[in-house]
C-alpha positions in Angstrom: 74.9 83.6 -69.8 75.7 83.9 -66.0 73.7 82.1 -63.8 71.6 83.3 -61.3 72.7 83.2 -57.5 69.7 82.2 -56.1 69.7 79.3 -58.1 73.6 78.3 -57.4 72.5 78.5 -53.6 69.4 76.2 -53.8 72.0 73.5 -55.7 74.2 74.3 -52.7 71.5 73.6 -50.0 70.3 70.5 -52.3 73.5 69.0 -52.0 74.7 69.4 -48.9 71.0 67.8 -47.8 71.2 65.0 -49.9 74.5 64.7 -48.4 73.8 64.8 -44.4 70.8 62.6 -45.4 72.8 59.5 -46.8 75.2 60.2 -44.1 73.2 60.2 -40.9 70.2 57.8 -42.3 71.6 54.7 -43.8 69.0 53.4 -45.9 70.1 50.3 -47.2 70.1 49.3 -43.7 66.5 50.6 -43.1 65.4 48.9 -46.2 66.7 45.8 -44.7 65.1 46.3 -41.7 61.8 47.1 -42.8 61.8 44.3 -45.2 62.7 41.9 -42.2 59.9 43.3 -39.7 62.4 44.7 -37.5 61.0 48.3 -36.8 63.5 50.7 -36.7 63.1 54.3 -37.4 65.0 57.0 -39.4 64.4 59.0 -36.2 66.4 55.8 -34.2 68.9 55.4 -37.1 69.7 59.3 -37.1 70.1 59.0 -33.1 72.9 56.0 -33.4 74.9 58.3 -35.7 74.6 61.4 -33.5 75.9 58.9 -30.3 78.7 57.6 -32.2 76.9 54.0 -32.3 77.5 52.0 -35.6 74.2 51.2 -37.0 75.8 48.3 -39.7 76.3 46.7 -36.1 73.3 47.3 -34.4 70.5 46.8 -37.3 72.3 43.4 -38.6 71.7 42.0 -34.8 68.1 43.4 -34.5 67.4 41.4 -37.5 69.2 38.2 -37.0 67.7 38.0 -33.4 64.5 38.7 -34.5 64.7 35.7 -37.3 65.7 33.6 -34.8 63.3 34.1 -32.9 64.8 36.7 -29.7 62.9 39.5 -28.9 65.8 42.2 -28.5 65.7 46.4 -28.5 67.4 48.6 -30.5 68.6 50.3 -27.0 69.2 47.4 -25.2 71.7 47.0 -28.1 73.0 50.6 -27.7 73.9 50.4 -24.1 75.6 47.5 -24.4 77.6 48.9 -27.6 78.3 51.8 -25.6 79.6 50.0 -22.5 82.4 48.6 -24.8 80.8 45.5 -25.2 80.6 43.0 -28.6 76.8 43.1 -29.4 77.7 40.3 -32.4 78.6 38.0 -30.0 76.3 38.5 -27.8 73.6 38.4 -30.3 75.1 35.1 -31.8 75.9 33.4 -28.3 72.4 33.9 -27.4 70.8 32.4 -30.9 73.1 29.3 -29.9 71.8 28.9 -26.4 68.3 29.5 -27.1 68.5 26.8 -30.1 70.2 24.5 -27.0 68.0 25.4 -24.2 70.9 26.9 -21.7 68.1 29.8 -20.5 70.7 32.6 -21.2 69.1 35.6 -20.7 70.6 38.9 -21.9 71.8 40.4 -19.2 73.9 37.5 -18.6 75.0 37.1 -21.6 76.2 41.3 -21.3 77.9 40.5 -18.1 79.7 37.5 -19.5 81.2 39.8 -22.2 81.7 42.6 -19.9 83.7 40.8 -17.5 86.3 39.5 -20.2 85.0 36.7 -21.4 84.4 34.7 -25.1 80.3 34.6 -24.6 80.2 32.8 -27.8 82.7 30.5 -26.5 81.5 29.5 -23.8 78.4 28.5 -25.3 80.0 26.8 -27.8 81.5 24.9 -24.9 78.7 24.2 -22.8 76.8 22.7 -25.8 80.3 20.7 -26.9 82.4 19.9 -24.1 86.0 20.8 -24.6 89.2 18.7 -23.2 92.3 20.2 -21.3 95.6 18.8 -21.6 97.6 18.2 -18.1 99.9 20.0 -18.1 99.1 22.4 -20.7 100.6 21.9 -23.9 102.5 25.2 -23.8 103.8 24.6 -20.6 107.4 23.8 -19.7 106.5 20.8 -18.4 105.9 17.6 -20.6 104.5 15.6 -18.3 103.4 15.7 -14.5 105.7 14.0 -12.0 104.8 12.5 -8.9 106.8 9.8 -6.1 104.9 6.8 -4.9 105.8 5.9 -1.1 108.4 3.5 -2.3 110.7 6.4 -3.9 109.5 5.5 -8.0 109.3 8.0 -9.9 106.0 8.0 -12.1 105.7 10.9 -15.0 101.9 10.9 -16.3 99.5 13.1 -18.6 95.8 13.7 -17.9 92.8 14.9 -20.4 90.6 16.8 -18.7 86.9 16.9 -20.2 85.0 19.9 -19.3 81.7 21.7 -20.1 81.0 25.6 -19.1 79.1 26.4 -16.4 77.4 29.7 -17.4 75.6 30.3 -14.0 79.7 30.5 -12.4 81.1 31.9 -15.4 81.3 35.7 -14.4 84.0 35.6 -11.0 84.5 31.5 -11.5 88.0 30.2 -12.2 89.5 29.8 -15.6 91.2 26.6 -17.5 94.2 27.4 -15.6 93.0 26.6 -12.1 91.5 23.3 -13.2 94.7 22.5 -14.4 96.3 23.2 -11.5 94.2 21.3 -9.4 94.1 18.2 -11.7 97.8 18.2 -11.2 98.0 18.7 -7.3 95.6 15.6 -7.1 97.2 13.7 -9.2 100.6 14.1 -7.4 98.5 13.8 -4.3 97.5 10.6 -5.5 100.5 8.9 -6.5 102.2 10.0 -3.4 99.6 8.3 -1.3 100.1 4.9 -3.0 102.2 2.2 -1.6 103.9 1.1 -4.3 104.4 2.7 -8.0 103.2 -1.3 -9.6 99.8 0.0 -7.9 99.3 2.6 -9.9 100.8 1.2 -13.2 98.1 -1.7 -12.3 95.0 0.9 -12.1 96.1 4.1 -13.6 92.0 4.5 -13.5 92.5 4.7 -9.8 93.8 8.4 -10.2 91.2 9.9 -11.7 88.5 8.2 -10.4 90.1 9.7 -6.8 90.9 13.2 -8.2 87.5 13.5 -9.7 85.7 12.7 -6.3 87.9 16.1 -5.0 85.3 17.9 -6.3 88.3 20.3 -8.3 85.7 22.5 -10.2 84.4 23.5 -6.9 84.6 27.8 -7.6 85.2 26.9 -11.3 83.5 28.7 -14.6 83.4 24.5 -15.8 82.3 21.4 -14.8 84.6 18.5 -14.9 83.1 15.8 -17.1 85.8 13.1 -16.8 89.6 12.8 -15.9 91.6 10.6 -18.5 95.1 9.5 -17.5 96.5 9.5 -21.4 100.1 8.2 -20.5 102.1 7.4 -17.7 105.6 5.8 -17.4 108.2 5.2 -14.5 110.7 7.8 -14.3 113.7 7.2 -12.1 114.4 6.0 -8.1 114.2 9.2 -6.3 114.0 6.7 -3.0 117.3 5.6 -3.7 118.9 8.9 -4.6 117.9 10.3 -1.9 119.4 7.6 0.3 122.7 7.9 -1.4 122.6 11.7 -0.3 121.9 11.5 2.6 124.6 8.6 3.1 126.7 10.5 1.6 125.8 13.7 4.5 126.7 11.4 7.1 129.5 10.4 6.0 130.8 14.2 5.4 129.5 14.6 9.3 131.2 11.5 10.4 134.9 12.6 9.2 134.1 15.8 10.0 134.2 14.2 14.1 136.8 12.1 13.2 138.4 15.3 12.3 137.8 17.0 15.4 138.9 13.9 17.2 142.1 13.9 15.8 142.5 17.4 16.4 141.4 17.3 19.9 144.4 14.3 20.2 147.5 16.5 18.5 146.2 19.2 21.0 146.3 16.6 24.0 149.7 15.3 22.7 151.6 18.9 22.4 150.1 19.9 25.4 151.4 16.8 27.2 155.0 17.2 25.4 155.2 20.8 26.9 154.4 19.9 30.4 157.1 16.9 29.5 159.9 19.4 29.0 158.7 22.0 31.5 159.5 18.8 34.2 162.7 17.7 32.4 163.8 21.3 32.6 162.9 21.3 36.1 164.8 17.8 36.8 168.1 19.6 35.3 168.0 22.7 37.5 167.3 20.5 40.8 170.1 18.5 39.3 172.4 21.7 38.9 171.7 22.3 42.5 173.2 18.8 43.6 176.8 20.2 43.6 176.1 22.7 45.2 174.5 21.4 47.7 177.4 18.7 48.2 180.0 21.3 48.7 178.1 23.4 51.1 178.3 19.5 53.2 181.7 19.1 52.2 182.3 22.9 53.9 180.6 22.5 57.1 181.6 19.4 57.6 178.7 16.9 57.0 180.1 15.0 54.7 183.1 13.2 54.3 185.6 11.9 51.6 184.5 8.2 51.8 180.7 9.4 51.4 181.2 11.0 48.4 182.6 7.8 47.1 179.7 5.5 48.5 177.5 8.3 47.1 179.2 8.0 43.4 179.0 4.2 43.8 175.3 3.9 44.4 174.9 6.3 41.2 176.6 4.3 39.1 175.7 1.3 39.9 171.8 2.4 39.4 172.4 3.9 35.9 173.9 0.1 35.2 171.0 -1.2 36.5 168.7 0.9 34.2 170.6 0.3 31.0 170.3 -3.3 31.9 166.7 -3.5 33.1 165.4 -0.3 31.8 163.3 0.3 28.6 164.8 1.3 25.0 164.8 4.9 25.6 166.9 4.6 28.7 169.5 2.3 27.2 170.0 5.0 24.4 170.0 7.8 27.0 
């Protein structure tokens, strides 16, 4: 028996409505709705499929804001869904601040999420205080060093208690800068004190002096309390230093000795070289002598017996010098 076309196209048309209808109206979420009091329209739930919005996000929200007690909009919802924003969180972070009375409104709460932030978090955090480690535990650094003004070394660790502040938390600081800042005043304190035993005495001194810095100045947080957790004496930088630097000026001080000693050989072959530029000059005057005899021996200025006297005088000073003269002469 074949079967008419007419009918095979009305099954067709059937189908393919019963189809787009379960696809772009979910109605176990409109079910839900309506049985919750949240109003919500097939026209609204169509509209979130045709703009790409997830209605299992949106509907769940509307009705767990509206049992709680948050009056909230289905397009309020949207935009923020379509900003790239995490409506679940938002919606949960305001049910937790509204149950604590932090006055988050909505659009804060957006913003918060917007700019990068854990909303839910940071409720979560303002209601329950959170504590920071000093330094950070995945830092390099185990512990925070510091040099009191008599060269000890002190190594401590700090707890930072901190609650957030949601009116700074879009464009404040995050955890990073408090820790920072815990760190410089800690250092900043140590160093200012006298003497390490000081501090060892009151290690409540530091944080009672950090904290009055005012450090979350610019801060998403507010610093609750600074706890100094541990602190021990590390070595004598004072002393190290002082062996250093003895050691520098003892490296400059040979090094002038050096020069000194340098400056003297110089001195010494210089005055060797003008020696034998005068001895040489003593032997050719000395060459001359003979000369100089014979030319008076030739025109008639001298005579035999002054030659002799002349000789004798020579000789007997060169006696006189090996007798009377210093050790070098006698062996010359």
């Amino acid at each position: 028996m074949q079967v008419p076309l007419v009918f095979i196209v009305v099954v067709a048309v059937v189908v393919v409505f019963l189809f787009l209808f379960v696809h772009l109206i979910p109605i176990r979420l409109w079910i839900a709705a309506v049985a919750s009091g949240v109003k919500v329209s097939v026209i609204s739930l169509v509209g979130m499929r045709l703009r790409a919005v997830r209605p299992e996000i949106i509907v769940p929200s509307l009705i767990s804001s509206h049992k709680a007690g948050i009056s909230l909009s289905s397009d309020a919802l949207e935009a923020h869904y379509l900003a790239g924003g995490d409506v679940v969180k938002v919606v949960y972070a305001l049910i937790a601040a509204d149950k604590a009375n932090l006055g988050l409104t909505f659009e804060r709460a957006c913003a918060i999420d917007l700019a990068g932030r854990d909303v839910l978090d940071a409720v979560k955090t303002s209601v329950n205080p959170k504590v920071i480690d000093c330094p950070a535990k995945d830092s390099r650094k185990e512990n925070i060093d510091a040099v009191a003004m008599d060269g000890i070394q002190l190594r401590a660790k700090a707890r930072v208690t901190v609650r957030t502040n949601i009116e700074r938390l879009v464009g404040g600081a995050t955890e990073e800068t408090i820790v920072a800042r815990v760190g410089e005043g800690i250092v900043s304190t140590i160093g200012s004190s006298e003497t390490y035993k000081r501090v060892l005495e009151n290690p409540d001194s530091i944080s009672k002096t950090v904290l009055a810095k005012g450090l979350d100045s610019g801060t998403a947080f507010q610093i609750l309390s600074i706890d100094i957790a541990d602190i021990d004496v590390g070595e004598n930088i004072g002393a190290q230093l002082q062996a250093k630097q003895a050691e520098a000026d003892l490296q400059v001080a040979r090094a002038r000795a050096e020069t000194r000693r340098a400056l003297a050989v110089a001195q010494e072959q210089e005055m060797k070289a003008k020696t034998q530029e005068m001895k040489a000059k003593v032997v050719e005057a000395e060459a001359e002598v003979p000369k100089a005899i014979a030319y008076a021996f030739r025109e008639g200025k001298l005579g035999v017996m002054d030659y002799y006297n002349l000789k004798n005088i020579q000789a007997d000073t060169q006696m006189r010098e090996k007798i009377a003269g210093p050790e070098k002469i006698k062996e010359e």
